[in-house]
C-alpha positions as CSV (number, residue, x, y, z in Angstrom):
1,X,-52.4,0.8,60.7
2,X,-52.8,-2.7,59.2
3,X,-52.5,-1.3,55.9
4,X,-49.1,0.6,56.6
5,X,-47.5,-2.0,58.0
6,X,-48.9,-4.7,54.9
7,X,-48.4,-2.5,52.2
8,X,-45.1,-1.5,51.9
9,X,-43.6,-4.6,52.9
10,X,-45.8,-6.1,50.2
11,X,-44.6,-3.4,47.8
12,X,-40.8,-4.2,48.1
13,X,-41.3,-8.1,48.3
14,X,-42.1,-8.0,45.1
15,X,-39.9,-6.7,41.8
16,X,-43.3,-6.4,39.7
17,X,-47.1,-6.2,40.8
18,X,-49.3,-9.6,40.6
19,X,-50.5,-11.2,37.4
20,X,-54.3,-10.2,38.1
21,X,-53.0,-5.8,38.8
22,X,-51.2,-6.3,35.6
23,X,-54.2,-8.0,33.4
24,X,-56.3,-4.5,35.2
25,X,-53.9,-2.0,34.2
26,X,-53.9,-3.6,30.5
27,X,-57.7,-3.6,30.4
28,X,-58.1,-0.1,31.9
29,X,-56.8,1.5,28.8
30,X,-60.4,1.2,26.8
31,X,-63.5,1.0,29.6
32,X,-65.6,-1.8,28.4
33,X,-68.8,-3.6,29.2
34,X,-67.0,-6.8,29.5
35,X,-63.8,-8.1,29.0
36,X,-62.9,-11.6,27.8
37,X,-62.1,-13.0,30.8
38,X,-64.5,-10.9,33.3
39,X,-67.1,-8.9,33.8
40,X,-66.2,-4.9,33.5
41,X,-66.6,-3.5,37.5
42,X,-63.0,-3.5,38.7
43,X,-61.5,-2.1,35.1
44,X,-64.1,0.9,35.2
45,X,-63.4,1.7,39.3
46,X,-59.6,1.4,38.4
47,X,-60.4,4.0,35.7
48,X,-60.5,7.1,37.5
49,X,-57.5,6.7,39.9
50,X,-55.0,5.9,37.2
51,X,-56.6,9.4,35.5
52,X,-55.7,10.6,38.1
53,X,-52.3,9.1,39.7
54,X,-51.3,7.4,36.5
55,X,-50.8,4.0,35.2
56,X,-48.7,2.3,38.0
57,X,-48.8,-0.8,40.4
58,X,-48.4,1.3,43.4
59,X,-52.5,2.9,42.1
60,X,-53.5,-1.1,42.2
61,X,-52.1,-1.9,45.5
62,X,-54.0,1.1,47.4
63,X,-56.9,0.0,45.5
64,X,-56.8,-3.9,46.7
65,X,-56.3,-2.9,50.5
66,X,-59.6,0.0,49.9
67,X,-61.8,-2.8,49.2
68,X,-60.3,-5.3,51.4
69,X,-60.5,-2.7,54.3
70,X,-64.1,-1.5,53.5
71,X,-65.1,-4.9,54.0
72,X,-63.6,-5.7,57.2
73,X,-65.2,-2.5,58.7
74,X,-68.7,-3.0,57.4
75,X,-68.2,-6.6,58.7
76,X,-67.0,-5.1,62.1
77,X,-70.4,-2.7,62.2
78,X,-72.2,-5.8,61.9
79,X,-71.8,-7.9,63.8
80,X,-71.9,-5.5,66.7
81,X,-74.8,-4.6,66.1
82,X,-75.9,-8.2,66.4
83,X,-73.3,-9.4,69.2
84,X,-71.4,-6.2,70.9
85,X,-68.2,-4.8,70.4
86,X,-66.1,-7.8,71.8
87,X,-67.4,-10.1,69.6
88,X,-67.4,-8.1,66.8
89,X,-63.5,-7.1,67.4
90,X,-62.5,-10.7,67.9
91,X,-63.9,-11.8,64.6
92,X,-62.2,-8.6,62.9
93,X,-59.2,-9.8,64.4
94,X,-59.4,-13.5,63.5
95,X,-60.7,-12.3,59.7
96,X,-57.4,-10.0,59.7
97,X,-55.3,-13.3,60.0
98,X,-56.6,-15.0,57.0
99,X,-53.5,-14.5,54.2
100,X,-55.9,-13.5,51.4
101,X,-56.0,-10.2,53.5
102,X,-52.7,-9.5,54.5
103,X,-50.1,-11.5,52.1
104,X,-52.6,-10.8,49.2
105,X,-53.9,-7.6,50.7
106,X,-52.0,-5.6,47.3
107,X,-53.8,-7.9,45.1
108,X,-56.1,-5.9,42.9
109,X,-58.6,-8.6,41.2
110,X,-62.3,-9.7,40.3
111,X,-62.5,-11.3,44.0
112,X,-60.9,-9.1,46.2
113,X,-63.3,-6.5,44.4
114,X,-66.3,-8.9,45.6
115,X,-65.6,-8.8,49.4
116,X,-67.6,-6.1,50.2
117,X,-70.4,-7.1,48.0
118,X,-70.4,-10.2,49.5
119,X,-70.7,-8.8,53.1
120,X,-73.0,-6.3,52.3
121,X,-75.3,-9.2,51.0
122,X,-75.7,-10.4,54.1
123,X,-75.9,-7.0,56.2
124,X,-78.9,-5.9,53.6
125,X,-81.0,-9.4,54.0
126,X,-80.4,-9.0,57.7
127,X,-82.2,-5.6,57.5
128,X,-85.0,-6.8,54.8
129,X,-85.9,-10.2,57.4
130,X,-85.6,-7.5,60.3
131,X,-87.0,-4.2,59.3
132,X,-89.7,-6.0,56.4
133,X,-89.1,-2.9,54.3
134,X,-89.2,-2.9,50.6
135,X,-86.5,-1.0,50.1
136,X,-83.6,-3.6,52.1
137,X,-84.5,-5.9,49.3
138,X,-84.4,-3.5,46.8
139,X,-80.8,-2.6,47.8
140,X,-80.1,-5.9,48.4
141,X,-80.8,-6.5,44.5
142,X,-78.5,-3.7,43.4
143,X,-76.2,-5.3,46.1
144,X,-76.0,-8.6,44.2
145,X,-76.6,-6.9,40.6
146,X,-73.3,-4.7,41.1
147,X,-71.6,-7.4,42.5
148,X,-72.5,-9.6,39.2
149,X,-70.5,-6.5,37.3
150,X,-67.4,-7.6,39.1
151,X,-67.7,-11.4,39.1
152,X,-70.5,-13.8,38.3
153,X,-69.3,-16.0,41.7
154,X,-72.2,-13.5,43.1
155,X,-74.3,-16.3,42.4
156,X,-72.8,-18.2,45.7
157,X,-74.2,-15.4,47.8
158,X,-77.3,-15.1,46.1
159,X,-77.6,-19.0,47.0
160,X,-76.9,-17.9,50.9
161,X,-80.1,-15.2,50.6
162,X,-82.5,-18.0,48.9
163,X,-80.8,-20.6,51.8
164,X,-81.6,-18.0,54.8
165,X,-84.9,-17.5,53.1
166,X,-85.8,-20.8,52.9
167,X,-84.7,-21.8,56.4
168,X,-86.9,-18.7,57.7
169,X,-89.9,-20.1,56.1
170,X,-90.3,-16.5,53.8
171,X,-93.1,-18.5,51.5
172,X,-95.0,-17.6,54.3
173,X,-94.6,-14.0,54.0
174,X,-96.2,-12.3,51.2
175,X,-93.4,-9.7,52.3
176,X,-90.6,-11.8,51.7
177,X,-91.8,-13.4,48.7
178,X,-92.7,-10.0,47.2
179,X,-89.4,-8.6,48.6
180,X,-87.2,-11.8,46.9
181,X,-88.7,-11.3,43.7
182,X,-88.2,-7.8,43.7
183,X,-84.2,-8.5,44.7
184,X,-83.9,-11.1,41.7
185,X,-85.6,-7.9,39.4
186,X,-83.4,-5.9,40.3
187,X,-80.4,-7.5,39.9
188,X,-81.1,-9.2,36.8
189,X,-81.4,-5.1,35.3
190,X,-78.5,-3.9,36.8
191,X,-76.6,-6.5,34.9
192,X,-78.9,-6.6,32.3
193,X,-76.6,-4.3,29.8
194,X,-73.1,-6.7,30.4
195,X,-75.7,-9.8,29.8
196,X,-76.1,-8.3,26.5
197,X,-72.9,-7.4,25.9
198,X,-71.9,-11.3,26.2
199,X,-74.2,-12.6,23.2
200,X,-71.9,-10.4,20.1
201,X,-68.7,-11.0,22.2
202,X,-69.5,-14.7,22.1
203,X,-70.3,-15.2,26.1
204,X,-66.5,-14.8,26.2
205,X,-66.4,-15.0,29.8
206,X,-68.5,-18.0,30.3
207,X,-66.3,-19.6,28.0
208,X,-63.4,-18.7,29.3
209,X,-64.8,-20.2,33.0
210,X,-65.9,-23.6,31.4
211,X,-62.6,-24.0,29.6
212,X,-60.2,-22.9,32.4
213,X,-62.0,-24.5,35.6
214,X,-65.8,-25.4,35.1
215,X,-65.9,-27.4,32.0
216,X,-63.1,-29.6,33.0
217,X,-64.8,-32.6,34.0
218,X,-62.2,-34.3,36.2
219,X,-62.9,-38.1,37.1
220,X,-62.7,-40.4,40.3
221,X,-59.6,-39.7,42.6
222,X,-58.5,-36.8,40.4
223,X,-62.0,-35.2,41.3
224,X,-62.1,-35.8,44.6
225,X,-58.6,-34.6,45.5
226,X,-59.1,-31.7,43.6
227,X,-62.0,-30.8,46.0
228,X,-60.4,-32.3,49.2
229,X,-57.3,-30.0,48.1
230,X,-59.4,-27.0,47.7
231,X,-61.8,-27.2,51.3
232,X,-58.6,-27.8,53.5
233,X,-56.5,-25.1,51.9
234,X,-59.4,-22.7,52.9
235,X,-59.6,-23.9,55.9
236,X,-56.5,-25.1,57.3
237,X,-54.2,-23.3,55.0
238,X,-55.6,-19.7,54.2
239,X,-57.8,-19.4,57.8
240,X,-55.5,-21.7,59.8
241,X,-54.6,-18.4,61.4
242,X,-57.4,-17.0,62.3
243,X,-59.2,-20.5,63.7
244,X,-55.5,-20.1,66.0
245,X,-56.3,-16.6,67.2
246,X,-60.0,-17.7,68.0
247,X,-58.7,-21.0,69.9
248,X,-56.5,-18.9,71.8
249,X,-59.1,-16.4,72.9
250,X,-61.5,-19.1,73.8
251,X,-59.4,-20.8,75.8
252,X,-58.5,-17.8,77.7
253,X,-61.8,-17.3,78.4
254,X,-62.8,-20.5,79.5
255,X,-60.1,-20.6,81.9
256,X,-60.5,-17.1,83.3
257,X,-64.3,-18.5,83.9
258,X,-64.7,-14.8,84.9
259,X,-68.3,-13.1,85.0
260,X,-68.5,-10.3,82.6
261,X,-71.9,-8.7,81.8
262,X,-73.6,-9.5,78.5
263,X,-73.1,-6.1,76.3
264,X,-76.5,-3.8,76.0
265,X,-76.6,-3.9,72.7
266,X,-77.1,-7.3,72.5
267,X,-80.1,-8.0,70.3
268,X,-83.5,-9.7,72.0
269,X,-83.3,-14.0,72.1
270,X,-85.8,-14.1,68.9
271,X,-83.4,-12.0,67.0
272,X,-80.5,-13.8,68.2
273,X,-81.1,-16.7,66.9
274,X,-82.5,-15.3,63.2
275,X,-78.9,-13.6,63.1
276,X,-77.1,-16.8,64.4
277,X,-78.8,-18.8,61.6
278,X,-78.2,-16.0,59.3
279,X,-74.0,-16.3,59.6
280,X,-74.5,-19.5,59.7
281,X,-75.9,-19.6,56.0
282,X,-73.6,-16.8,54.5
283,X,-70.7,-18.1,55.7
284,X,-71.0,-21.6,55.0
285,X,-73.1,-21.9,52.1
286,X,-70.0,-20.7,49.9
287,X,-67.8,-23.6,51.1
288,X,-70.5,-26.3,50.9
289,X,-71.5,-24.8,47.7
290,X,-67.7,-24.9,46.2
291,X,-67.4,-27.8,47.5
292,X,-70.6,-30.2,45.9
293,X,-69.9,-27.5,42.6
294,X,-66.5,-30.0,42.2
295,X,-68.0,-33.3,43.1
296,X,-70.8,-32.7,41.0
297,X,-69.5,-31.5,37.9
298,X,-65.3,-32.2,38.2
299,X,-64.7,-28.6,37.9
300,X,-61.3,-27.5,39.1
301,X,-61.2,-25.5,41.8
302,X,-59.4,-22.4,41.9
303,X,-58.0,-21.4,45.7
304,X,-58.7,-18.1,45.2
305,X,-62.2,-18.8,44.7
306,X,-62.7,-18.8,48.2
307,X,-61.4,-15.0,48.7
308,X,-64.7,-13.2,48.6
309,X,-66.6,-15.3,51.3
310,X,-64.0,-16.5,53.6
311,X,-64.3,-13.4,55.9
312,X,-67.9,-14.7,56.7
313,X,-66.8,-17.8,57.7
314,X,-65.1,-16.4,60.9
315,X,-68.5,-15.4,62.7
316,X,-69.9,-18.7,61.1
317,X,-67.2,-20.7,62.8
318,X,-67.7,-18.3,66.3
319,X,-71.5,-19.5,66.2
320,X,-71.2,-23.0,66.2
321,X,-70.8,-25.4,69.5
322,X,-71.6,-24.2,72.9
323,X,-68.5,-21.9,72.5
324,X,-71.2,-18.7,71.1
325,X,-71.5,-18.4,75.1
326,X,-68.1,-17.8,75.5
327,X,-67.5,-15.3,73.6
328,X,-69.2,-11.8,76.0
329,X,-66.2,-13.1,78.5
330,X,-63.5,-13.2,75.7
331,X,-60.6,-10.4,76.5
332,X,-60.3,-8.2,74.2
333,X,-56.7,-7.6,75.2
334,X,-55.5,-11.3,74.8
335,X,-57.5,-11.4,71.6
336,X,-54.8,-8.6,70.4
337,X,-51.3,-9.8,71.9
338,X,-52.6,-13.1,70.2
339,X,-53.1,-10.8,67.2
340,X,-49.7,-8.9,66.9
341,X,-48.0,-12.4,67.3
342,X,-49.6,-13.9,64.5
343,X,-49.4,-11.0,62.4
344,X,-45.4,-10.9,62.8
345,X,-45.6,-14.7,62.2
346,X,-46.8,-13.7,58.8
347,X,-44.8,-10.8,58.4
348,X,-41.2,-12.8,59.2
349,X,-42.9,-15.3,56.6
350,X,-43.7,-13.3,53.6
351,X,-40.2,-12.0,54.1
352,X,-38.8,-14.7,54.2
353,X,-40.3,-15.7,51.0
354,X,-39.9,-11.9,49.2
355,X,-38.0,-11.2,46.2
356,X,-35.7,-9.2,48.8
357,X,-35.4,-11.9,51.3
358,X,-32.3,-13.4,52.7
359,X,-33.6,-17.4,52.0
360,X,-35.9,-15.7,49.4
361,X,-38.3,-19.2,49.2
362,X,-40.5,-20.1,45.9
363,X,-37.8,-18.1,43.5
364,X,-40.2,-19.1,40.6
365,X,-43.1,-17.3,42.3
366,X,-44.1,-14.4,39.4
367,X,-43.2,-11.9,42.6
368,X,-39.6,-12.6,41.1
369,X,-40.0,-11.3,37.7
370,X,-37.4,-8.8,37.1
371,X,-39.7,-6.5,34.7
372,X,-37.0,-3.9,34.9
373,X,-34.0,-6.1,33.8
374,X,-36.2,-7.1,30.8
375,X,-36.8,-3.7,29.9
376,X,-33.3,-3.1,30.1
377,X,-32.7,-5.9,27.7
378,X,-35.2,-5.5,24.8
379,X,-36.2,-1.4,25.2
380,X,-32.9,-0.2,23.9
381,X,-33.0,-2.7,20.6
382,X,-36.3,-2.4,19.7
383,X,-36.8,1.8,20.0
384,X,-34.1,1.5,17.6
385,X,-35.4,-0.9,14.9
386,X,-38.9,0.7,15.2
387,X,-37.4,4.1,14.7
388,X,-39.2,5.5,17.7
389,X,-41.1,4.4,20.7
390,X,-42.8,1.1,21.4
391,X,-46.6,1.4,21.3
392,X,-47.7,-1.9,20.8
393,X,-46.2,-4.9,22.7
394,X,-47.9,-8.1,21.8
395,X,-47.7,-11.7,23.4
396,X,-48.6,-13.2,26.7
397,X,-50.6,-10.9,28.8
398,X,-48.5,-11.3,31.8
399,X,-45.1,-10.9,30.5
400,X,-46.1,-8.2,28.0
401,X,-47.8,-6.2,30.4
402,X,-44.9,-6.0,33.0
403,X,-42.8,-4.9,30.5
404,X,-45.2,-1.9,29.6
405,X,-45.1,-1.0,32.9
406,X,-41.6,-0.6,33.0
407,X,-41.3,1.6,29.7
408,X,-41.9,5.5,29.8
409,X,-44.3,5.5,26.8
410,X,-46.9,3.2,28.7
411,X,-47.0,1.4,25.3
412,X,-50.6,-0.7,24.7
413,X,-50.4,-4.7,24.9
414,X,-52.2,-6.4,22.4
415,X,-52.9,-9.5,24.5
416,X,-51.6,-13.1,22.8
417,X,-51.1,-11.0,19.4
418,X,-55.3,-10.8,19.5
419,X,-57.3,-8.1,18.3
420,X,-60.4,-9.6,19.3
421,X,-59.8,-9.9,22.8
422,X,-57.8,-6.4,22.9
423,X,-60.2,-3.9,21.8
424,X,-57.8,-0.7,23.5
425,X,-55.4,-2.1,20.4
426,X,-56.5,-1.1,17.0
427,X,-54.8,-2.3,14.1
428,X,-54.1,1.0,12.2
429,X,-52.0,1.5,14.9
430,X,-50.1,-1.2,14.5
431,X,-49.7,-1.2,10.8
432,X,-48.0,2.3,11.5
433,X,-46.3,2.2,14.3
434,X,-45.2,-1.4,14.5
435,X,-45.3,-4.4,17.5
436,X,-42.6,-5.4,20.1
437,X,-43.7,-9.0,20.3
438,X,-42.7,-11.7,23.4
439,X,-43.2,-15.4,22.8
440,X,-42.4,-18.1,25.3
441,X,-42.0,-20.1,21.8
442,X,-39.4,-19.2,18.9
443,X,-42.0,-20.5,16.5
444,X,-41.7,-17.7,13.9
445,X,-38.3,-16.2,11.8
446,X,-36.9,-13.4,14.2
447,X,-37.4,-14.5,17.5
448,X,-34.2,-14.2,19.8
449,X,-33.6,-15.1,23.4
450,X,-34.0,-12.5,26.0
451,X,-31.1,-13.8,27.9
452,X,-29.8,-16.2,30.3
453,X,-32.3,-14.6,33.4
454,X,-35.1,-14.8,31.1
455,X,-35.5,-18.4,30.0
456,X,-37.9,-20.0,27.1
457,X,-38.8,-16.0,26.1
458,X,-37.9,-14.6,23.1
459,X,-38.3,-11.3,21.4
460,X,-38.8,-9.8,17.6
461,X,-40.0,-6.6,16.5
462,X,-42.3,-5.9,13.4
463,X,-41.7,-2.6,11.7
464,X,-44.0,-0.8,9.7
465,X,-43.5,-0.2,6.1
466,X,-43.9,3.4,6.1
467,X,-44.7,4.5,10.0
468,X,-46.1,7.6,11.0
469,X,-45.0,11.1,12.2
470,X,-46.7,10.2,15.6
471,X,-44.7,6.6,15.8
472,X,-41.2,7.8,15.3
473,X,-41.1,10.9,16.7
474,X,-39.4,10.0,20.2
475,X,-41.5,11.3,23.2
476,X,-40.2,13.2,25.8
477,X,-41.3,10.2,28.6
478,X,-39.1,7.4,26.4
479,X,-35.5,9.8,26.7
């Protein structure tokens, strides 16, 4: 129900998908072991649903809310299993509320890929404390291995395990320290091939990380604000929702002062307080973590880094004070009328702020990107001077891609004019076929304006000498 509600007011908010469904459906065209931005998970799962639905934003958007949704109800099994129901349905609730899952909930990306890795971290070191089998840590190593194929920020909740583990004393336990090592093994071979991948691609990745955000090295004030900026627009920006729904149940609660039996499910005291210390650790580590990363080393903190974990820090935040009482005589029914106001709070916002709105707020936002009316603008012009359909269109990976998306042929995008970074692109094909190329820069003979709704981007084609039957024969999709 969440989903239908989010996703097709998200659809027609915006008039072309986000930047980070776009860079996927570019990569998607040739499956990689790494990419030279990111690691290759969320390219190859993307693969088999455009096979089989096409190559289309709509594909991107079911994927997003899939993994976003998966998440929520593994987190929801959870933590009644450790608390009860009510508990578990509050936090659900409250997680629901934070905007990375309902304003972003189309978003198809490295992170939002991550969420369920990061909550079945936790879940699977819950069972290897718990059940001191081998075979929790071994899946909890395949856990954090996989989870490395979508994003190295894995590391943050490989840093919760080693945190819980050190705070339950498991150098004590030849179990544990067996069970650790076997987990670090493991995922060190599942992400053994894309390690090896990095060294002839240059670490691409890496590099792009230390030269966008990590390697940065911000000074004094700039530094600190940077971090400051970052931990309250988590937490008072992205979750100030949620912490509202929680307040509001709490204080319902507290004044009903009404007796209500402690669930039978609840686990025994010893166990309670392993798992209280356990969401404790996984969902705070990844904000102090963040947090000391930028006063350490002046790295500049993306606000989307926070996407993966910030689910966790709902049961983190319901565990602390001597509110965790509280929380067996919580009402499940306020918890939802508190729920459905929020949510059309957030609703009557992102509308308000749509590319369809009546106000329609932040009209520089990308979601405002007419990809259609650019279409309209260049298509025409260059099908003609290339004597057939566009295959190639080269230039900024954002611009370029929306633009392929709009044109029948699906043409390739050959990102920043780079063959090294776009290995679906090869360059017979575009010595025969030839290159639409965009350019927010008229630094070469050729370039002309798109028009007045397109400002600062320009447009040339480059036509082959002698193209192909394949280029200028005109396929049926371009008509």
């Amino acid at each position: 129900m969440f989903a239908a509600i989010w996703l097709p007011h998200l659809a027609q908010s915006s008039l072309v998908p986000p930047t980070d469904n776009i860079e996927q459906l570019t990569w998607v065209r040739s499956l990689e072991w790494g990419y030279y931005k990111h690691p290759p998970l969320p390219t190859w799962v993307l693969w088999l649903p455009v096979q089989l639905m096409g190559l289309s934003g709509g594909v991107t958007y079911a994927l997003g809310a899939v993994f976003v949704l998966a998440a929520m109800g593994m987190l929801w099994r959870f933590l009644a299993a450790l608390r009860g129901t009510v508990y578990a349905t509050a936090a659900l609730l409250a997680a629901l509320c934070i905007t990375y899952y309902n304003g972003r909930l189309y978003y198809y990306n490295h992170e939002v890929v991550l969420i369920p890795f990061a909550v079945a971290s936790a879940v699977l070191t819950w069972k290897a404390f718990v059940s001191r089998q081998r075979r929790w840590w071994l899946w909890l190593g395949v856990c954090l291995g996989v989870g490395g194929l979508a994003k190295y920020h894995i590391v943050v909740m490989a840093l919760a395990v080693a945190v819980f583990w050190v705070w339950q004393r498991g150098w004590r336990d030849a179990d544990h320290r067996r069970g650790l090592a076997l987990a670090a093994t493991v995922s060190l071979a599942v992400m053994a091939p894309h390690l090896y991948w990095l060294w002839p691609h240059d670490l691409g990745p890496i590099r792009y990380a230390m030269d966008s955000s990590l390697g940065l090295d911000l000074h004094g004030m700039r530094r600190l604000g940077v971090c400051l900026r970052w931990l309250f627009d988590q937490l008072l920006n992205r979750a100030l929702p949620a912490w509202l729904l929680l307040l509001s149940v709490l204080w319902l609660a507290v004044r009903a002062r009404t007796d209500v039996q402690v669930p039978s499910r609840a686990p025994l005291p010893d166990d309670a307080g392993m798992s209280r210390r356990l969401l404790l650790c996984f969902g705070l580590t990844p904000l102090v973590f963040t947090l000391v990363l930028g006063l350490a080393v002046g790295a500049d903190l993306q606000l989307h880094w926070g996407a993966p974990f910030l689910l966790l820090a709902v049961p983190a935040f319901m565990e602390l004070g001597p509110w965790k009482e509280v929380w067996p005589r919580a009402s499940l029914k306020s918890a939802l009328k508190s729920f459905f106001l929020i949510q059309l709070v957030l609703l009557a916002w992102g509308q308000m702020i749509s590319a369809n709105g009546e106000f329609r707020l932040q009209r520089h936002h990308w979601r405002n990107f007419d990809a259609k009316a650019l279409a309209d603008a260049v298509a025409p012009a260059a099908r003609a001077q290339l004597g057939g359909p566009v295959r190639v269109i080269a230039g900024p990976p954002a611009e370029a891609g929306a633009l392929a998306l709009q044109l029948g042929e699906r043409p390739l995008v050959l990102i920043d004019g780079r063959f090294d970074i776009s290995p679906w692109v090869k360059k017979e094909l575009v010595d025969d076929c030839g290159v639409l190329e965009l350019s927010k820069a008229a630094s070469h003979p050729g370039y002309r304006p798109v028009g007045e709704k397109f400002p600062g981007l320009y447009w040339r084609t480059v036509v082959p000498r002698s193209p192909s039957i394949y280029c200028t024969r005109r396929a049926h999709a371009a008509n």
